[in-house]
N, C-alpha and C positions, 0 to 999 in steps of 0.2 A: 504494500500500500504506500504507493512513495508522494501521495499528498500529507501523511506524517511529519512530523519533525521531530527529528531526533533529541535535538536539547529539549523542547516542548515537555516529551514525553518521558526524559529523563530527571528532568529538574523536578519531578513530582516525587523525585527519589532518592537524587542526590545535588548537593548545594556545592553550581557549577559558576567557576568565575571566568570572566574572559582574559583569554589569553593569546593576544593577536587575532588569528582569522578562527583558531578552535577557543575549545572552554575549556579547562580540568576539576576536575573535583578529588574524591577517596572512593576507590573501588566499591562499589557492594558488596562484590564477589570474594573479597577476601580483606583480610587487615593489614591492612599499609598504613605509615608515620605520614612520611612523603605523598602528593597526592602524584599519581601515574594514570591514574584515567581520564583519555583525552578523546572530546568529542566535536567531530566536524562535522559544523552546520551545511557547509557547502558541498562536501559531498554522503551529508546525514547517514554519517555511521557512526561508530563509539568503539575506542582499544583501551585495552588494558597493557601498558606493556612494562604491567608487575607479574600480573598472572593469564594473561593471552585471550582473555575473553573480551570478545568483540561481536559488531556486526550493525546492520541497523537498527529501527524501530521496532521492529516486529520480533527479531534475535532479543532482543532486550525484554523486551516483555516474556518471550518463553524462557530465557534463563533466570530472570529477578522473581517472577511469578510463576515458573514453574506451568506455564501454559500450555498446550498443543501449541498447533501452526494456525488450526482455524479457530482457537479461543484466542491467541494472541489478535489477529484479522478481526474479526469480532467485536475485543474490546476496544481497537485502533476505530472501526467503523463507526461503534456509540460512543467514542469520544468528540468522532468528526462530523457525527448526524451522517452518518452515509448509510444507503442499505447495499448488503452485499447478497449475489447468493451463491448458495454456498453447494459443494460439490463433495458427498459423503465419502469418509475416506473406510479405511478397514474396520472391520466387526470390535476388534480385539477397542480400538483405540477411542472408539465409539463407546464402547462400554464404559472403558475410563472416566473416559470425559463428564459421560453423564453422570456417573458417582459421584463426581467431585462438583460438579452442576448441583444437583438433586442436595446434596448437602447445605451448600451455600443457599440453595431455596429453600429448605428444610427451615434454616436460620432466619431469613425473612420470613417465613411464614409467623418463627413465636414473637419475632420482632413489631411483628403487624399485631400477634397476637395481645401481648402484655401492654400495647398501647390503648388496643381496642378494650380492655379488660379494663386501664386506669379512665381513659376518655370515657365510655359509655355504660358504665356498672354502676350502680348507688355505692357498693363494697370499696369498688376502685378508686372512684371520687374522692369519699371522707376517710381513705385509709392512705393511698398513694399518692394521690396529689394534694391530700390533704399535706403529706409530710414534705412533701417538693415544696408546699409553697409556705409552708411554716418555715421551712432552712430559709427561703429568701429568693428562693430562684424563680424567676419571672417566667410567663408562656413562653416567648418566643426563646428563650434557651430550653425549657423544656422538651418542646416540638424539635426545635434542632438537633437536642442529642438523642432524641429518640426517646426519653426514658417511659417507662413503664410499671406496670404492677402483675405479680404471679398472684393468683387469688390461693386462699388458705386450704384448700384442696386437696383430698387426695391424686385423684390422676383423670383431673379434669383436662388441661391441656393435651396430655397422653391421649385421650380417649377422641378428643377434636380432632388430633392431628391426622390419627388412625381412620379415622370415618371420613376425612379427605384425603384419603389416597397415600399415607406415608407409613412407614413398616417400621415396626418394631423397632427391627435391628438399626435401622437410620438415626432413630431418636434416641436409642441408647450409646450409640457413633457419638455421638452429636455432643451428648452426656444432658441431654434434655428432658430422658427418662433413669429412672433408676435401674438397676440390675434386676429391682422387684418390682417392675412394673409400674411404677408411683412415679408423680411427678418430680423432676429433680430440686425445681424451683419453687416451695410454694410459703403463702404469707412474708414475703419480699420486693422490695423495692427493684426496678432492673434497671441497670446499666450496661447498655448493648457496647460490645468490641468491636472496633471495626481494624479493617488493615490496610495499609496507605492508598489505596483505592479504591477505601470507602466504604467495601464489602462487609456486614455481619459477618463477623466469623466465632462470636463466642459471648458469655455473657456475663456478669457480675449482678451478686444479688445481696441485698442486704436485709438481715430479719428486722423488725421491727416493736415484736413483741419482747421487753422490758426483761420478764424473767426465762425466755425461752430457756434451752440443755440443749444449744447449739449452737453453731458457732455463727458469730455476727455478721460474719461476710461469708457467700459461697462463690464460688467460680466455676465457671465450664472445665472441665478436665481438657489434656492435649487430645484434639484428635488428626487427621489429616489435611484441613485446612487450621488448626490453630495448633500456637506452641507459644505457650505465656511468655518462659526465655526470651522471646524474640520479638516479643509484641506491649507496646506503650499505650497505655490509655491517652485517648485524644490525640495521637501523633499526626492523625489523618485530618483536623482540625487545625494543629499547630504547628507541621512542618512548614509552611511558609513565613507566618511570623515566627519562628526562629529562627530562617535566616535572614531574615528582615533585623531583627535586633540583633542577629549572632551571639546569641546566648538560649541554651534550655535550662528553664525553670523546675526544679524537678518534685514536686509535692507524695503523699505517703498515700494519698486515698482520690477515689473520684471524684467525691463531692469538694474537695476540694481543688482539684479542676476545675470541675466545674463553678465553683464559685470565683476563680481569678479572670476562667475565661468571660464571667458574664461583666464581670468586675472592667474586662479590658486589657486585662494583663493571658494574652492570646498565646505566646509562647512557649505554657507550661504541661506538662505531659505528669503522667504517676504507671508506677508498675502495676502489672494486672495480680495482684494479689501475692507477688514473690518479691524476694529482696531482690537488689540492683543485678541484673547477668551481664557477663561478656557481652550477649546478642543487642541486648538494650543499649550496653556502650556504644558498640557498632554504629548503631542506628543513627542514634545521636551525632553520632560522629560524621555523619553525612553531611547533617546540614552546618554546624559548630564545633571549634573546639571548646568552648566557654560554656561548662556547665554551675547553675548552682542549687543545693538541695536548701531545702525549707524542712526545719525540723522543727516538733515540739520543743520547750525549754527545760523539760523536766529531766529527771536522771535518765530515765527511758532514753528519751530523744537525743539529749549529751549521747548514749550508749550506743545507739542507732546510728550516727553519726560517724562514731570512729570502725562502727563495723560495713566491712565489705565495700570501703571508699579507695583502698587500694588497687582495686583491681582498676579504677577509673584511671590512676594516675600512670597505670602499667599503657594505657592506652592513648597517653601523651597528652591526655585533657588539662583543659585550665578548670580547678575543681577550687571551688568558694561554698560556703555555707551559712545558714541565717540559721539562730537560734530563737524561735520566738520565747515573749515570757511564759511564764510556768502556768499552766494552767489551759494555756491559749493553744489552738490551730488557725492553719491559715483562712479556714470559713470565718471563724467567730473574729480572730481579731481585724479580718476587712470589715464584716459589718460593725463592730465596734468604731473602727479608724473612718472607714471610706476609703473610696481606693485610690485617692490620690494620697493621702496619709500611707497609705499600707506603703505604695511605692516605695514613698519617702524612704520608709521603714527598711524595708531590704535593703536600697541603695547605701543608708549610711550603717548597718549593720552587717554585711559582710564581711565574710570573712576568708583571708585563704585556709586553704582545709590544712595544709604544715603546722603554719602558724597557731593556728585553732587548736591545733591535737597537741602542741609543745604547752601551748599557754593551760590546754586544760590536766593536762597531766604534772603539770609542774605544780598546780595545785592540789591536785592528789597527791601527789608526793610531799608536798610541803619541806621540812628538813629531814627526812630521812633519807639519807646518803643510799639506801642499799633501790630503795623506789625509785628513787634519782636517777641512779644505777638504769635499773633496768626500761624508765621513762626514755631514755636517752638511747638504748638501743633501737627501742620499738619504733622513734622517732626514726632511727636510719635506716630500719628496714623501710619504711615508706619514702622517703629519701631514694632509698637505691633504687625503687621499683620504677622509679622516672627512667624515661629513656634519654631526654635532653640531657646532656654533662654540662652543658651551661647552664639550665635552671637549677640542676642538683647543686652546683658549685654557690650560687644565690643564697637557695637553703642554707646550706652548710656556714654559713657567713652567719645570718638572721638565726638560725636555732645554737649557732656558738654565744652570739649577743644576749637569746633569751637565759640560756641554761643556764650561762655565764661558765664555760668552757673552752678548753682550746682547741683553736679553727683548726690545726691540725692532725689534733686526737679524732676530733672525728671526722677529717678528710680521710685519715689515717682509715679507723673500721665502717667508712663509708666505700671505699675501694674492696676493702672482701668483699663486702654485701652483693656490690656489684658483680662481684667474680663469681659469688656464690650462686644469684641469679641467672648467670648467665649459663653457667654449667650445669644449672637445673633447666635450662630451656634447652639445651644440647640432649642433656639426657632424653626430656620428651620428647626431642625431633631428630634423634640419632640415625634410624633408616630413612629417615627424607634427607641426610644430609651426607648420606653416604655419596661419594664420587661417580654418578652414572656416565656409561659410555653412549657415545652417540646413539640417539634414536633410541634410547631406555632408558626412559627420568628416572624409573623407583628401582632397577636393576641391581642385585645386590649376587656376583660372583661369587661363584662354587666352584669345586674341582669338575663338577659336570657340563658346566654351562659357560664357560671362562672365553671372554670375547675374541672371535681371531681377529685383532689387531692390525695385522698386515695386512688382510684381506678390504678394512677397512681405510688404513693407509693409501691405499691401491685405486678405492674406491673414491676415495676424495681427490687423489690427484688424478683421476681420471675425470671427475665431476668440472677438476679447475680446467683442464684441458680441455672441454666443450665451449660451445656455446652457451651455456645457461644466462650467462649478464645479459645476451642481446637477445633471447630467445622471452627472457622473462620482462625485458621493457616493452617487447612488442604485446605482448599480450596488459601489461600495463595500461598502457596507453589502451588498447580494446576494452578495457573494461573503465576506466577512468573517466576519458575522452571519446569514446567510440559514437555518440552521436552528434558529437561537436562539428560544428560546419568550416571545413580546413580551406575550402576553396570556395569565396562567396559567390564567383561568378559562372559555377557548374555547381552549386550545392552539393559539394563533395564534402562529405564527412568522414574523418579520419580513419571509422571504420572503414567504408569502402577504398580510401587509399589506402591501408595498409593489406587492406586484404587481397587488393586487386595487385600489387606488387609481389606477393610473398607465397600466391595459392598455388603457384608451379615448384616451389620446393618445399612445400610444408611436409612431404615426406624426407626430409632432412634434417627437421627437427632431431636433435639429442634427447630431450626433455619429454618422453610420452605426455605428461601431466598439462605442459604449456599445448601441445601437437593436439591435445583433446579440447583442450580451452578454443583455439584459434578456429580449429573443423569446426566445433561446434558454434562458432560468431561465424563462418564464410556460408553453412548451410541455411542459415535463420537469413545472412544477408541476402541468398541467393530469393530468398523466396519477399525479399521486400523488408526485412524485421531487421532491426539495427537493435541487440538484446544491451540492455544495461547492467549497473553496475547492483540494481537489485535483485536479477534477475541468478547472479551468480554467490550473490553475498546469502541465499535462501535455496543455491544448490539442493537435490535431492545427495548428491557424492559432496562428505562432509570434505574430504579433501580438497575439493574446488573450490568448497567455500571457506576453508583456510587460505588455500593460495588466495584467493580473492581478497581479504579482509589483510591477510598482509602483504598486498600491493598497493592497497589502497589508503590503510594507516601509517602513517610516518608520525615521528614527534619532533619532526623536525620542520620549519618551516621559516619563509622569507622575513625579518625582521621587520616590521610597520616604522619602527623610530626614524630610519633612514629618509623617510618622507615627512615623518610628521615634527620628528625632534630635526631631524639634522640639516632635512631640505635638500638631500639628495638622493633622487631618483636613478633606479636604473637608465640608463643612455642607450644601449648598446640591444637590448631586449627588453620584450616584455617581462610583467612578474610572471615568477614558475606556475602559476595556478593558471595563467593566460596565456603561456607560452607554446600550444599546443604544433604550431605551424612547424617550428621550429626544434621540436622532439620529436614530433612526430617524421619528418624528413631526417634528422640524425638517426634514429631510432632504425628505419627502416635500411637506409645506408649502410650504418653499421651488419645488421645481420646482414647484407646484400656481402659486404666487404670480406667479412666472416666466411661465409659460405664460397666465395670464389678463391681466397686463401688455401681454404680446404682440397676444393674440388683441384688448383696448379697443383695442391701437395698430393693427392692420389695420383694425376696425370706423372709427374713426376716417381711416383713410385712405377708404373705401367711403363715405361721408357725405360726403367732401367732391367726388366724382365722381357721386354719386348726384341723380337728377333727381326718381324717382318715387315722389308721398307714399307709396303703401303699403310698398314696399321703405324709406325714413325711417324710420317707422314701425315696419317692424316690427325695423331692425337697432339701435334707440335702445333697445327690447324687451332686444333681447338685451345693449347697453350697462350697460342698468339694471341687470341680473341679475349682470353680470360685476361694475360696481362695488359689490352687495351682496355676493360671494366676496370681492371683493381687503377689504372691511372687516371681514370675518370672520377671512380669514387674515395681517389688520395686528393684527387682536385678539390672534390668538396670539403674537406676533410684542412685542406692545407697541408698536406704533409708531402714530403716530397720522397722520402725513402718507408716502404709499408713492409716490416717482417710477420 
């Protein structure tokens, strides 16, 4: 679907800054410091080149969301108001789809349902919204986040579901029904999950009843559209005011969400009912690295505070935190304050989390030297788990001045810490970090399987010996540029120039891979169809669409400053991204050059096996001829001696 955009469709996912003619951001696909994921608008694709995942709009949506080809098609069409139709693919993939369909509907349905149950029930009224509007929260945030009511029921929802059409086993998937047939959800407030595209995928409930023998909050269990680990309350809400302000706000519960976001303060997210994970860092770390928690003021919240905030700092975030006073969360004391007051409040009470954790232990410890003691380690374990040596080196400065310590003692058992870290990440990534031989990333040799070497040696100087450089720009250029108009006064497009040059020796391709690329662009051209570059980056042969994706990605590209800082423009050429005329005629030259190189060096092997004058004679014919090309295309070229 190449009326998509790529950054469009990415920025819903990841917070991308520009950077010349691309954008970069932090991979989703995996955790990088450095951002390496680099997306180009102009020819609307996306690389990775930390961990090699690319492609375009459509590649993007089945690897971030786990989609088919025609769910990813699908979701691109109802973002763009397009209808498509659609052309059923296998049985096997069909069935798939629709289980993970059927689910996601399953969840809109109780979504529909818990709202229908608080809006139009006398029960739901003066229980459910009774309690929405007692906390403070207005209709139209109510309506917006969906919320709802589970009525006090045995397996009233269960029993609705079923009698329209939805099975057992789904609703217990889903964790909608219990194991024993009962509702999962009942006399609870809901708070629907959604996941960065807005989908129900799960749910949160809170009891209501005073002295229940249950627990206050429940949550959907993991099932195959949901996994808490991984997923932020309101993300889907708040990923763009976070990177609008470049900070996430991070609070302990929903209602408290909810009360900042109706407050105004839109960039705040909470965990779906788990402490902080890896996945959530992740997330986050999409759109910021400036995170700050909001915690009660009490010993709890102090306690909460220092637990499981290192794993943030391991993931190179800027981590601050706000202690409210004792007693308070962040619902009661906005409506206490207002939410310009609350602001206030955060802004001049943050705190960084080092400093936070030194000053509060220091007061645990008071003078006892042996607490001091071990205040002071615990301080460098968090310390070490920084990955910047320049912020660590900051700390180390500011927690020498607090402890009143020397800077060097603990630069000093700040250096194991470090070491010791780092040899514990070695340990857990020891077989990923073993030395693979060509063409086996995770290859771990045995006396059975031990690589031939030579054979491999042989094979690479064999590889340099080809044509591959001038085999792989032609097809370059075919996929690149292939419908670009090279010749404005015949409407010759670069495809058809290069193909109408090159289709008498395309059986001389070295390269099978490139030799399938090209047959396959001269038979499309032959019938009229000039294929582009999305045509190949969505290959059904995932090989092609590698080769594809890297010809097409570079991270490299023509510096803008030279125009706009320096005031000098190229003279001599166009820019590379326009310079089509001009690659495309060296391009083609070159393999022309290549190829007649070759073909003197066989003639010349044939001459010296050959006995009979006429055969001489006439292969010296075809010598002659070839070195009147190669001095034609030394002409273009400028070069005066060609070996």
């Amino acid at each position: 679907m190449e009326v998509a955009k790529v950054e469009d469709i990415i920025a819903d996912f990841v917070n991308l800054k520009r950077r010349g003619v691309n954008m970069i951001g932090l991979c989703p696909f995996h955790n990088e410091k450095t951002p390496s994921f680099t997306v180009s608008p102009a020819k609307n694709i996306y690389k990775c080149f930390g961990c090699g995942k690319g492609g375009d709009p459509v590649r993007f949506l089945m690897d971030h969301e786990n989609y088919s080809y025609p769910e990813a098609l699908r979701s691109l069409a109802a973002k763009y108001g397009i209808e498509i139709e659609e052309t059923e693919t296998s049985q096997e993939s069909l069935e798939e789809r629709k289980k993970i369909d059927d689910l996601f509907a399953l969840n809109q349905y109780a979504y529909e349902y818990f709202i229908h149950q608080m809006w139009h029930t006398d029960y739901g009224k003066s229980i459910g919204l009774g309690y929405f509007k007692d906390r403070g929260f207005r209709e139209e945030t109510i309506k917006k986040w969906g919320l709802g009511y589970a009525p006090d029921k045995k397996d009233d929802f269960t029993l609705t579901a079923i009698n329209d059409g939805y099975k057992d086993e789904q609703l217990k998937t889903v964790g909608l029904t219990s194991q024993y047939g009962r509702d999962f959800f009942r006399g609870r407030v809901m708070f629907p999950i959604r996941n960065l595209s807005g989908k129900i995928i799960g749910f949160g409930g809170r009891i209501l009843a005073k002295d229940a023998k249950t627990a206050k909050y429940l949550n959907s269990p993991d099932s195959e559209i949901y996994n808490k680990s991984k997923v932020l309350y309101g993300a889907h809400f708040a990923r763009t005011p976070i990177r609008k302000a470049d900070e996430c706000i991070m609070v302990e519960g929903y209602t408290d969400t909810l009360s900042l976001h109706q407050a105004g303060i839109e960039n705040v997210v909470a965990p779906c009912g788990t402490s902080i994970t890896d996945g959530q860092i992740r997330l986050i770390k999409r759109y910021t690295p400036n995170i700050t928690f909001i915690f009660d003021g009490d010993a709890a919240g102090k306690k909460a505070a220092l637990r499981g905030l290192d794993m943030v700092l391991e993931q190179d975030m800027n981590v601050k935190l706000v202690l409210l006073p004792d007693g308070e969360d962040p619902d009661s004391l906005l409506q206490q304050l207002g939410s310009t007051k609350f602001e206030e409040f955060i802004t001049r009470n943050k705190k960084d989390f080092i400093l936070f954790k030194t000053e509060y232990l220091l007061e645990e410890a008071q003078n006892d030297p042996i607490k001091k003691t071990n205040l002071i380690k615990e301080i460098i374990d968090s310390i070490g788990k920084i990955p910047d040596p320049i912020k660590r080196s900051v700390y180390i400065k500011e927690c020498a001045a607090l402890t009143k310590t020397s800077e060097s003692l603990l630069l000093s058992e700040l250096n194991k810490k470090v070491a010791q870290h780092i040899r514990k990440k070695r340990e857990e990534k020891k077989t990923e970090e073993l030395p693979p031989f060509p063409g086996e990333e995770n290859f771990i040799p045995t006396e059975d399987n031990q690589p031939d070497y030579e054979a491999l040696q042989n094979n690479e100087e064999k590889k340099s010996a080809g044509d591959d450089f001038q085999e792989q720009d032609i097809v370059r250029l075919l996929l690149d540029a292939g419908n670009v108009i090279m010749i404005e006064e015949e409407k010759l497009t670069v495809a058809q120039f290069i193909l109408g040059n090159i289709e008498d020796v395309l059986e001389d391709f070295d390269n099978t891979d490139y030799a399938n690329i090209v047959q396959e662009c001269l038979l499309h051209s032959k019938k009229g169809e000039i294929l582009s570059s999305h045509y190949f980056l969505n290959h059904k042969d995932e090989k092609i669409r590698n080769i594809a994706l890297g010809l097409l990605a570079t991270p490299f590209e023509y510096s803008h400053n030279w125009d706009e800082l320096l005031n000098m423009p190229l003279q001599n050429q166009k820019k590379p991204e326009e310079n089509f005329l001009n690659d495309t005629l060296s391009s083609v030259n070159r393999f022309k050059l290549k190829k007649v190189l070759k073909l003197m060096k066989t003639n010349q092997e044939k001459l010296k096996h050959t006995t009979d004058s006429k055969e001489i004679i006439k292969i010296l014919k075809v010598q002659q001829r070839l070195t009147e090309i190669k001095k034609e295309l030394a002409s273009f070229f400028g070069s005066v001696i060609i070996k």
